[in-house]
C-alpha positions as MATLAB code, in Angstrom:
seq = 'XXXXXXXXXXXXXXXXXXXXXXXXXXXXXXXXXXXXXXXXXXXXXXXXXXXXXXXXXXXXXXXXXXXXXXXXXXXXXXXXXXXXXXXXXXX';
ca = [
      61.140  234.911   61.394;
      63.431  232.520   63.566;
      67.308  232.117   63.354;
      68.098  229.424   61.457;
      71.619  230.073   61.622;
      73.702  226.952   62.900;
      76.758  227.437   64.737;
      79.766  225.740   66.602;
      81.751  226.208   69.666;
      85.372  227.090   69.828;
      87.788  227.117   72.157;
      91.072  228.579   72.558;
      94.504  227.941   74.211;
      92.963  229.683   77.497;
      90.047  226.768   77.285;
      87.939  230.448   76.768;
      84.732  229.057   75.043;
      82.987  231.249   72.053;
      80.197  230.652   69.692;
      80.951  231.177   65.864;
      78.932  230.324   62.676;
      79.339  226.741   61.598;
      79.793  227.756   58.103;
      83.216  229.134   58.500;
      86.431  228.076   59.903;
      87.128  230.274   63.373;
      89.753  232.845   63.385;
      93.103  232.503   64.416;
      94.081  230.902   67.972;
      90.294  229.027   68.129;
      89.295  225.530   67.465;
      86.285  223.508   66.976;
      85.329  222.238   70.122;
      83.080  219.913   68.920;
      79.369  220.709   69.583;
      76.910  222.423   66.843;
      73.425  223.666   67.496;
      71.200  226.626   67.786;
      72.933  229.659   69.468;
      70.395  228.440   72.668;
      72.050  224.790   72.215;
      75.432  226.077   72.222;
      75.038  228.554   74.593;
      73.636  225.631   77.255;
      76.059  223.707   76.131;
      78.915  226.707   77.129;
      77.440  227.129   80.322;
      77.265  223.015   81.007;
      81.128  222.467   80.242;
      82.411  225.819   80.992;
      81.801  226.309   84.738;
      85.158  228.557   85.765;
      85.588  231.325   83.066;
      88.707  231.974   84.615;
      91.418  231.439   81.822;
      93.408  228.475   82.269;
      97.042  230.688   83.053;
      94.872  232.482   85.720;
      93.734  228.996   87.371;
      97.134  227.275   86.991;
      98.995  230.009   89.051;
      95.912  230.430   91.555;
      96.326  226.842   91.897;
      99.885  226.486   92.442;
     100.047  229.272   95.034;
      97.741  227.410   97.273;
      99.704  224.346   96.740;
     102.779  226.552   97.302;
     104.259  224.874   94.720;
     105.280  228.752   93.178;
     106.233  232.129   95.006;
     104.089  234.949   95.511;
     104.324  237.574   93.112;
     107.661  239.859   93.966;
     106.328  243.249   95.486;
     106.945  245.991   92.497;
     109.899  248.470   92.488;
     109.113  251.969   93.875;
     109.564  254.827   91.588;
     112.344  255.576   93.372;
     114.014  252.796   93.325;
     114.080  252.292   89.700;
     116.820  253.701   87.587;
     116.749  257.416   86.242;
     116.285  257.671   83.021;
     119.154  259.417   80.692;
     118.457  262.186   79.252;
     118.041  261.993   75.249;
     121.273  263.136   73.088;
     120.795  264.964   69.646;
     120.309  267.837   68.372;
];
C-alpha cells in the first residue's frame, strides 16, 4: 500500500518550514507556503528553499553583530550581585 496522502508546506513567522496535510488548514502561527506534493515532493522541496534552519531572529542578530550594527550581549549579573530576596510576610 503507498501513501496517497497529499500535503502542503507551511511556514511560520521564524520562516521555520513544516509539512502538514493539505486537507486541513495549519494550526495557529503557520501559513501555506505554497507548494503541495507527496511528503518526498515536499520534503525536496523543504530542503531546496530552506538551506539555513536557523530561525530568522537567530540570523538577524548573528547578522547584525558582524555588521556591528548591535552590541554584544551584556555579560549576566553574578548571584551576588543581584538583589536579596525579602523574606515572605504572613502568617
Amino acid at each position: 500500500m503507498s501513501d496517497t496522502t497529499m500535503y502542503q508546506v507551511v511556514v511560520n513567522d521564524e520562516e521555520q518550514h513544516a509539512l502538514w496535510p493539505a486537507r486541513t488548514a495549519p494550526p495557529a502561527g503557520w501559513r501555506v507556503e505554497g507548494f503541495r506534493g507527496s511528503e518526498e515532493e515536499c520534503t525536496a522541496h523543504v530542503d531546496r528553499v530552506w538551506p539555513d534552519i536557523r530561525p530568522l531572529s537567530l540570523r538577524r542578530r548573528l547578522a547584525e553583530r558582524a555588521d556591528g550594527t548591535a552590541p554584544a550581549a551584556a555579560p549576566a549579573a553574578s548571584p551576588a550581585a543581584a538583589p536579596a530576596a525579602s523574606p515572605a510576610v504572613g502568617g
